[in-house]
C-alpha positions in Angstrom: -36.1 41.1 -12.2 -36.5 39.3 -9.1 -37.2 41.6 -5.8 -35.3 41.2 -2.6 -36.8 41.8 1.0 -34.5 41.4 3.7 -36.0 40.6 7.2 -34.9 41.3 10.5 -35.3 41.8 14.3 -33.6 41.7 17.8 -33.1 37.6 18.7 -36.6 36.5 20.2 -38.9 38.6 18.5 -40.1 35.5 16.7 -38.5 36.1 13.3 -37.7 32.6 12.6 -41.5 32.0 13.0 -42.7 34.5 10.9 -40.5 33.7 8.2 -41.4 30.0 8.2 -44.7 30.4 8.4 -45.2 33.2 5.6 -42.8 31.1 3.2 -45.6 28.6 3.6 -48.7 30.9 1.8 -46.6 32.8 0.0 -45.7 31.6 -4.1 -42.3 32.2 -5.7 -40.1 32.9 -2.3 -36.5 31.9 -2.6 -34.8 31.5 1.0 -31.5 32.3 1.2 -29.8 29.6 4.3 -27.1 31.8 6.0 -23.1 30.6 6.6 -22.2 30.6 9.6 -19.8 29.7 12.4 -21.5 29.1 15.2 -22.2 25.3 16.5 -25.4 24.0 16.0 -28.6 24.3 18.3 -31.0 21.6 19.5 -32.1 19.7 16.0 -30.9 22.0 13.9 -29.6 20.5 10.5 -26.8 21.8 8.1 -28.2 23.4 5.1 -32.0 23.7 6.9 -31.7 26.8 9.4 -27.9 27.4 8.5 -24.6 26.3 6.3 -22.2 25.3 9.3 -18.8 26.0 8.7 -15.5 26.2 10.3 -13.7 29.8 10.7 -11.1 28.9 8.5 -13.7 28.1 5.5 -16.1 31.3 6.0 -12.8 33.4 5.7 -12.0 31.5 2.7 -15.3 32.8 1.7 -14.8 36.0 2.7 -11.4 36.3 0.3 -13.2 34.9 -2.6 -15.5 37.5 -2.2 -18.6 35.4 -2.1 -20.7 36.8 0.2 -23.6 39.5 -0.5 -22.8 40.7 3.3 -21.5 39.1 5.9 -21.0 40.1 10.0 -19.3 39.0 13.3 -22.0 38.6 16.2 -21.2 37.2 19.4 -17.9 35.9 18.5 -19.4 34.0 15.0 -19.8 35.0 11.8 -23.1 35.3 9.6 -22.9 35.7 5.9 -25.5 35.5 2.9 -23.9 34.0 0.0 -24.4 36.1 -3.3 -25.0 32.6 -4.8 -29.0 32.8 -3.6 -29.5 36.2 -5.6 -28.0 34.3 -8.7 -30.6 31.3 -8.4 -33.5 34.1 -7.1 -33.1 35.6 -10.7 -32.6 31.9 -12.8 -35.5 31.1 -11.1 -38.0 34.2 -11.4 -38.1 34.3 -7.5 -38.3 36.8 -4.8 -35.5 36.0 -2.3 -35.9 36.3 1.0 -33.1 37.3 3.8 -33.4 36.7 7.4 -30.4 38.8 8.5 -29.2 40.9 10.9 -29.3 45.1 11.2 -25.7 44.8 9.7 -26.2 42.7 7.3 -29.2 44.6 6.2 -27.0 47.8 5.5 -25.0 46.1 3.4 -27.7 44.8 1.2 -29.8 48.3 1.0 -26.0 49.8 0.0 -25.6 46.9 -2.6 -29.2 46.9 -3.3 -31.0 49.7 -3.0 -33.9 48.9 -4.0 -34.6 45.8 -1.7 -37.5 46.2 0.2 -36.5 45.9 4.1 -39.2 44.6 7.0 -37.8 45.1 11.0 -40.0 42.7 13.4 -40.3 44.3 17.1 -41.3 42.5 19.8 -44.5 44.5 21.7 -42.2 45.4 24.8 -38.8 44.6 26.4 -41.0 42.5 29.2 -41.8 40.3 26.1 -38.8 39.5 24.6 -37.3 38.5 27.9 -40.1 36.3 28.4 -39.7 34.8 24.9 -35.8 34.2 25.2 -36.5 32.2 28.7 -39.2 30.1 27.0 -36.7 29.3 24.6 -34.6 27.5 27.5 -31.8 27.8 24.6 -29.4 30.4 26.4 -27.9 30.7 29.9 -28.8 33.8 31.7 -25.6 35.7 30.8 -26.9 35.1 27.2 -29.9 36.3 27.6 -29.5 39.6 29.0 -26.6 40.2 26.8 -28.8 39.5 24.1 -31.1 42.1 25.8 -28.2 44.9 25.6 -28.0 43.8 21.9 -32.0 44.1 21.4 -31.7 47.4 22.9 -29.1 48.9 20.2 -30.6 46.8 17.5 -34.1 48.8 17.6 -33.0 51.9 17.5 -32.1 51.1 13.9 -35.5 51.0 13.1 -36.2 53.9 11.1 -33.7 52.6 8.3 -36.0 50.2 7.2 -39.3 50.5 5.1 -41.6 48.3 7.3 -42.3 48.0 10.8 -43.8 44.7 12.2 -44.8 44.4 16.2 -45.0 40.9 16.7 -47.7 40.7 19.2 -50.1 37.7 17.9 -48.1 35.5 15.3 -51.1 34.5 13.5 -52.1 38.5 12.8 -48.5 39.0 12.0 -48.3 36.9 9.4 -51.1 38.0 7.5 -49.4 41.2 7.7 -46.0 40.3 6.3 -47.7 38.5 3.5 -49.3 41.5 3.1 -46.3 43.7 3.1 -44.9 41.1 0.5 -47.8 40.8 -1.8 -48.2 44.6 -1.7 -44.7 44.9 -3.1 -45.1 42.7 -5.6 -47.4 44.4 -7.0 -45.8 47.6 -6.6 -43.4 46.2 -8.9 -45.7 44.3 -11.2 -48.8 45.7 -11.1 -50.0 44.2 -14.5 -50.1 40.5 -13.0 -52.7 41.7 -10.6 -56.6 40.3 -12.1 -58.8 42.8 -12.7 -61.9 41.2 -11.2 -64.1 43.1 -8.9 -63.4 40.9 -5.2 -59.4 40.6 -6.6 -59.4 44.3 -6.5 -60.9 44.0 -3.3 -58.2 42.2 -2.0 -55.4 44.0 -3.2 -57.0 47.4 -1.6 -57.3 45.3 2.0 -53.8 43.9 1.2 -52.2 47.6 0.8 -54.3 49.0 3.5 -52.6 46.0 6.1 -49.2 46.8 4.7 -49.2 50.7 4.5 -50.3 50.4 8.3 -46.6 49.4 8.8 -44.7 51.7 6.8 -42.3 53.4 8.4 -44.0 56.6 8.6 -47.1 55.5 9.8 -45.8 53.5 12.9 -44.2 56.0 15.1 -46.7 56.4 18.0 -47.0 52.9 18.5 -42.8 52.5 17.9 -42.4 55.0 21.0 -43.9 53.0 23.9 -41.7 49.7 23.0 -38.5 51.8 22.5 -39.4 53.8 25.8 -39.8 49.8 27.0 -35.8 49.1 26.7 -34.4 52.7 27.6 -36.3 52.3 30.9 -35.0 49.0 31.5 -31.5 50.6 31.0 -31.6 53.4 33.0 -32.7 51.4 35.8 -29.9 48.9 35.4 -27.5 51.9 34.5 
């Protein structure tokens, strides 16, 4: 059976990055493109970072029940079609979702067993810093997608991994980790036996129990304590 690991993290934490970069090294991944309604960005290209379609078709969607979850952010919708679990299982892939903290709640409910991976940024200072680098948003955007970062993170502790994105290089080794380390949870017969594969596997679990949920919580504290600070003194 094909395992599912959903992905996600407050808009600038360099997700998008990660995700790219990890389906790269990483065999037997099956992407899942989201719907949604929202125009595109820069060079963005239908079916490459998203499906772009109109209101009226997502909510066609959305009555034919075709979506594995779907949510409204910002005024657009955002859906996974159930289509890409259907073709993850033909194919004997792992499929991937980039989603959103909603989104993810209504995979783990569908899913339970669907391993889930939130990516922090390593402070509130950072992700500003990121989202004006960016130079995608005007600054109304941004610092309402600072409110949202704020409320995102503190869902944190639903999910099984915690990822600060500090240096995207080291962070990818980690989620390939966190993904091989699964794997192999789940098939642990496929693993070779040899001496420096063992090796491997015992560096590959030590990197990705690091970021289990209940291993991260003094260095969660500091980048949570980043954001209430920044809205009390705003408040």
């Amino acid at each position: 059976m094909s395992g599912v690991f959903i992905i996600s993290a407050p808009s600038g934490s360099g997700k998008s990055t990660l995700v790219n970069e990890v389906r790269q090294i990483v065999p037997n991944l099956y992407f899942s493109v989201s719907y949604t309604t929202r125009p595109p960005r820069g060079s963005e290209q239908n079916g490459r970072e998203y499906f772009f379609v109109s209101r009226a078709g997502f909510e066609e969607m959305i009555r034919k029940d075709e979506f594995l979850e779907y949510a409204e952010v910002f005024g657009h919708y955002y859906g996974t079609a159930r289509r890409f679990l259907r073709e993850a299982e033909e194919t004997g892939r792992d499929l991937l979702l980039d989603i959103d903290v909603q989104g993810a709640e209504q995979i783990k409910k569908k899913i339970p067993q669907a391993v889930s991976i939130f990516i922090l940024p390593p402070n509130r200072g950072e992700l500003e810093k990121r989202l004006r680098n960016r130079s995608l948003d005007a600054e109304e955007v941004i610092q309402r997608r600072l409110v949202t970062a704020s409320r995102e993170i503190e869902n944190y502790s639903k999910y099984d991994y915690i990822l600060v994105n500090n240096l995207v290089e080291e962070s990818v080794a980690t989620l390939k980790a966190i993904l091989l380390a699964e794997r192999h949870k789940r098939s642990p017969d496929q693993s070779s036996s040899q001496n420096h594969a063992a090796r491997d596997d015992k560096e590959i679990k030590k990197k990705a129990e690091a970021c289990r949920l209940g291993n991260v919580h003094d260095r969660v504290q500091p980048i949570l304590a980043s954001f209430r600070n920044a809205a009390g003194q705003s408040g």
